[in-house]
C-alpha positions in Angstrom: 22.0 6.8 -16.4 20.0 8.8 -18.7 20.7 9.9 -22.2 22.4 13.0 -21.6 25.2 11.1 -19.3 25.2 8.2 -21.8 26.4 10.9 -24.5 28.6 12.8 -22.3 30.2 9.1 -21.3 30.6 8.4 -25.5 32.5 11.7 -25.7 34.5 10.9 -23.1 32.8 14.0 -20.9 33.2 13.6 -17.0 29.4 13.0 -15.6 30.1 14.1 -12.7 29.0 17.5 -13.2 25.2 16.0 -13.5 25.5 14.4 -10.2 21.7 15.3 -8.4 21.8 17.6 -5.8 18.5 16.4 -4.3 16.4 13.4 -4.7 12.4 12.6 -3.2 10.7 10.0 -4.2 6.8 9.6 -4.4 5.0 6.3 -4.2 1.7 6.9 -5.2 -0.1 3.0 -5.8 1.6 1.3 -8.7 3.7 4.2 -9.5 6.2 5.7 -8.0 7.6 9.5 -9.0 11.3 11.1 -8.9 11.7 13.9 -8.6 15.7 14.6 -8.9 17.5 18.3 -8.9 20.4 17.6 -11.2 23.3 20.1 -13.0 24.7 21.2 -15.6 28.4 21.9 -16.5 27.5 25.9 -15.8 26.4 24.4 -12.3 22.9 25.9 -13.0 20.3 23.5 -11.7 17.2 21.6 -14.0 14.8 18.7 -12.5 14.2 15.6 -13.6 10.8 14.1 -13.4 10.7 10.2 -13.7 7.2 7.7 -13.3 7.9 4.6 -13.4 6.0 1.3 -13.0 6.7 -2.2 -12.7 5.5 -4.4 -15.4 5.5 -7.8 -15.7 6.4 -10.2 -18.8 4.3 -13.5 -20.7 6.8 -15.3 -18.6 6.2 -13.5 -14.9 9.8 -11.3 -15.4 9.1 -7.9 -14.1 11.2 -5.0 -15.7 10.7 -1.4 -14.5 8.7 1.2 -17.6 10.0 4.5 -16.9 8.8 7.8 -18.8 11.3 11.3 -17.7 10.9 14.7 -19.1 13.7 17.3 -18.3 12.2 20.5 -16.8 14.7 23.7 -16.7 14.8 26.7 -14.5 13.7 29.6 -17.4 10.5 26.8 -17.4 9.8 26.6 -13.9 6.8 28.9 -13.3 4.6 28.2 -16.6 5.0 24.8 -15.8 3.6 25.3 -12.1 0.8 27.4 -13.6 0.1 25.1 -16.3 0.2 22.4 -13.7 -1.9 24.6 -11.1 -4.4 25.1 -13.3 -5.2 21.5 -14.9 -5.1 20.3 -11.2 -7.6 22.5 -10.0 -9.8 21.9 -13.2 -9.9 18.1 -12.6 -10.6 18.8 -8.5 -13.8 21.2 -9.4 -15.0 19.8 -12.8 -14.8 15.9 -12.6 -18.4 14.3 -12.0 -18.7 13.4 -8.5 -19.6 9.8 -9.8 -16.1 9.4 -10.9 -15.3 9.7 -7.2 -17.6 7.6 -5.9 -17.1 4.9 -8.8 -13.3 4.7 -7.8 -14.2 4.4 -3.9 -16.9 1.5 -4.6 -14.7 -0.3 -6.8 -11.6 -0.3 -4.0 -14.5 -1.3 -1.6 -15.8 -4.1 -3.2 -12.1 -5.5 -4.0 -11.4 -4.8 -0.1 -14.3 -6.8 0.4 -14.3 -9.4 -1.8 -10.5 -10.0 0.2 -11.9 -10.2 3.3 -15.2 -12.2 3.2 -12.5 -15.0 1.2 -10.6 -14.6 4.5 -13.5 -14.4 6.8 -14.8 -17.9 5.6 -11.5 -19.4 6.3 -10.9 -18.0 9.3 -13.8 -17.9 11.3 -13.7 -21.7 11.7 -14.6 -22.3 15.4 -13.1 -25.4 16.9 -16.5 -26.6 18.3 -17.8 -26.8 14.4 -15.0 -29.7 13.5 -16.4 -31.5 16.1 -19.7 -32.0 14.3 
């Protein structure tokens, strides 16, 4: 429930009007996205945008951090150019290194998984015998 319905609910205002009208979610690694069309009493449509990651406590509890921002119709196309345009900074402007940093890091960790595993299980029966 976000804060919006919580105050309706306090008011005594039905919810029901901010039902969402279409949901996708996006799991991208640890994170997953919402993306959630939603309306208002005027039945005029605004999306929710919500990340949210697991985290886990001293004592191993997880809990779920989520961050939302509200983003309304009037707002739609400056944020897609805004968005657009920092997107397509970061694809032609980050170093190349960055890239390649990232994709040796997830290769050694890949790696580093499987040469554990490879010791363990490329026992051959005909080496217990010895």
């Amino acid at each position: 429930m976000d804060s919006f319905e919580k105050q309706d609910e306090k008011k005594g205002i039905d919810s029901k009007f901010r039902q969402e009208i279409y949901s996708k979610a996006v799991r991208a690694g640890k994170r997953t996205y919402f993306f959630d069309v939603k309306s208002t009493r005027k039945d005029e449509y605004y999306l929710t945008i919500t990340e949210s990651k697991k985290r886990y406590d001293q004592e191993g509890n997880f809990h779920f951090e989520k961050h939302k921002i509200f983003l309304y119709k009037e707002d739609f196309e400056k944020f897609r150019d805004g968005f657009s345009e920092v997107v397509n900074f970061i694809m032609s402007n980050e170093p190349e290194e960055s890239h390649e940093e990232a994709a040796v890091e997830d290769q050694v960790v890949d790696q580093s998984d499987n040469e554990v595993s490879k010791d363990y299980t490329n026992v051959e029966f005909e080496d217990l015998n010895n």
